[in-house]
C-alpha positions in Angstrom: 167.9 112.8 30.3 164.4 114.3 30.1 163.5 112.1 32.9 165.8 113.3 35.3 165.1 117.1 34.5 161.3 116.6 35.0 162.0 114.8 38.1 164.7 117.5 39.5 161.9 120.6 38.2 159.5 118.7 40.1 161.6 118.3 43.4 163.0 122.7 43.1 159.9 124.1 41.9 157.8 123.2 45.3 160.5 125.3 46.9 161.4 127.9 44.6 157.7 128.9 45.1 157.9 128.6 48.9 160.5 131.5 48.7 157.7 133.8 48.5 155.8 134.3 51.8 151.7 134.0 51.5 151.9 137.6 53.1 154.0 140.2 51.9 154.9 142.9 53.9 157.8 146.1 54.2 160.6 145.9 56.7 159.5 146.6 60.0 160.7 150.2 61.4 164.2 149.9 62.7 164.0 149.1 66.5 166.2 150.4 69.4 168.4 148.1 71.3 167.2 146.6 75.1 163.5 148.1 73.6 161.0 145.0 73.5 158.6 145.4 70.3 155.9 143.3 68.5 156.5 141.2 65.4 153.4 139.6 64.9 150.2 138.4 66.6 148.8 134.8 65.5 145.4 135.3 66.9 144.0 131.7 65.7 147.0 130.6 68.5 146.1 133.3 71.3 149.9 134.3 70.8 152.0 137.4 70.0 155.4 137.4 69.0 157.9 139.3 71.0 161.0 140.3 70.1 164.4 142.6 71.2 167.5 143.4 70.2 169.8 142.3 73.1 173.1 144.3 72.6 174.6 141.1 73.4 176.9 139.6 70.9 176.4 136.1 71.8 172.6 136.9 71.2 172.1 139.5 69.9 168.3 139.0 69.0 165.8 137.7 71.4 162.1 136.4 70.1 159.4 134.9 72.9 156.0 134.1 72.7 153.3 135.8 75.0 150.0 134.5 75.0 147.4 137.6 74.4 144.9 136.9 76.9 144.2 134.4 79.5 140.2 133.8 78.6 141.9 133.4 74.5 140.5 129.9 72.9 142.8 129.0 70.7 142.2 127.3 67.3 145.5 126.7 66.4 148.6 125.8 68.2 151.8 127.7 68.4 154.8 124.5 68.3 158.3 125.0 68.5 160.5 125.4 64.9 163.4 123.4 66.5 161.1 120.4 67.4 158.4 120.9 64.2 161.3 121.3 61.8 159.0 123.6 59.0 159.6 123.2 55.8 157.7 122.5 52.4 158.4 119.7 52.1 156.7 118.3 55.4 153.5 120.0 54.6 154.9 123.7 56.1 153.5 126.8 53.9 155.6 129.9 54.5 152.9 132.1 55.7 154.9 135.5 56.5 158.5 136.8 56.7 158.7 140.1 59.0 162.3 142.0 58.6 163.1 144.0 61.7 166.3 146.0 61.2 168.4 147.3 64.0 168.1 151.3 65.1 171.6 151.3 66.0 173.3 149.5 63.3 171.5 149.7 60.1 173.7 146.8 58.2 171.9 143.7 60.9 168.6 142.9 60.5 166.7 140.2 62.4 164.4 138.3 59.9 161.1 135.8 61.4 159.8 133.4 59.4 156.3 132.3 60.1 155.3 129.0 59.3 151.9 127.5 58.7 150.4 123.9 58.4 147.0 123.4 57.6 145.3 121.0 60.4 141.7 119.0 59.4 139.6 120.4 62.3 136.6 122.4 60.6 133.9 124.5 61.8 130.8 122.7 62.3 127.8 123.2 60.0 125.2 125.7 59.5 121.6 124.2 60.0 118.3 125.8 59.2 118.6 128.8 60.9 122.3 129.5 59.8 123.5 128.6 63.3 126.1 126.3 64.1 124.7 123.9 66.9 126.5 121.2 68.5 124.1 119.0 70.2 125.6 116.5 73.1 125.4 113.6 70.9 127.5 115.0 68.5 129.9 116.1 70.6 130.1 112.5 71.8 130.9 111.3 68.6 133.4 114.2 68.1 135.3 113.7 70.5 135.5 109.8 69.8 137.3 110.9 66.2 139.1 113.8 67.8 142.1 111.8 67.5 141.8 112.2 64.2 141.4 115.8 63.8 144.6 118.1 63.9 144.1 121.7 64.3 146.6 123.8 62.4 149.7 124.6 63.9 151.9 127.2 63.7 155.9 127.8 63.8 158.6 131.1 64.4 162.0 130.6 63.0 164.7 133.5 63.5 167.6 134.2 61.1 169.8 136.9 62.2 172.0 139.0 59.2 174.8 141.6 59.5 176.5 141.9 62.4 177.2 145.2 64.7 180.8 146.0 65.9 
């Protein structure tokens, strides 16, 4: 019997503890319908998060990602939710949860779920001088074991609540 409750603690507790986003933030301020507004910026993925609510019952919520500049390098990638299927379990840390309500009908709320994973890439080192340098043979070898390397990647999943009559 105690067996089974330590293992069923040790399977809910990961998630229980995912409930809570790593940032925690206020409701976004309610936003008018056809009006296209910013959710969030990942600027590690040169990305900003775009959203609008449509009018449309069908869809009544739209969410796109536009990539902030053109010259941007990013350092983490921006994958799709429905392909990357995030969760805790896979290694997914529930990095921010942004609540934008609706100007027009205060009982529907469009919520956005930010996902994180953690990649392996890391900054090169510091020598001497407190610079990082990467010589030509390094990069050589870097890019041998690059294979290796992920960099972190990030995921947007929408949940729409309430509905508008």
């Amino acid at each position: 019997m105690r067996l089974a409750l330590t293992l069923t603690l040790a399977l809910v507790l990961p998630v229980w503890a995912q409930d809570a986003p790593e940032i925690r933030r206020a409701p976004a301020a309610p936003q008018v319908p056809g009006a296209v507004h910013g959710v969030r910026t990942i600027p590690e993925a040169c990305a900003r998060l775009e959203g609008v609510f449509t009018g449309d019952p069908a869809a009544p919520y739209r969410l796109t990602a536009v990539r902030t500049s053109p010259r941007c390098q990013p350092r983490a990638r921006l994958v799709d939710a429905a392909q990357a299927v995030p969760s805790p379990v896979r290694g997914w840390i529930l990095n921010d949860e942004i609540r934008v309500p609706n100007a027009d009908c205060s009982r529907q709320q469009a919520i956005v779920r930010i996902w994180r994973k953690p990649g392996t890439a890391a900054p090169p080192t510091l020598d001497a001088q407190g610079r990082a340098r990467i010589y030509l043979s390094d990069a050589s070898r870097q890019s041998a074991a690059a294979s290796e390397v992920s960099l972190p990647s990030f995921a947007a999943t929408l949940q729409l609540r309430g509905t508008c009559e």
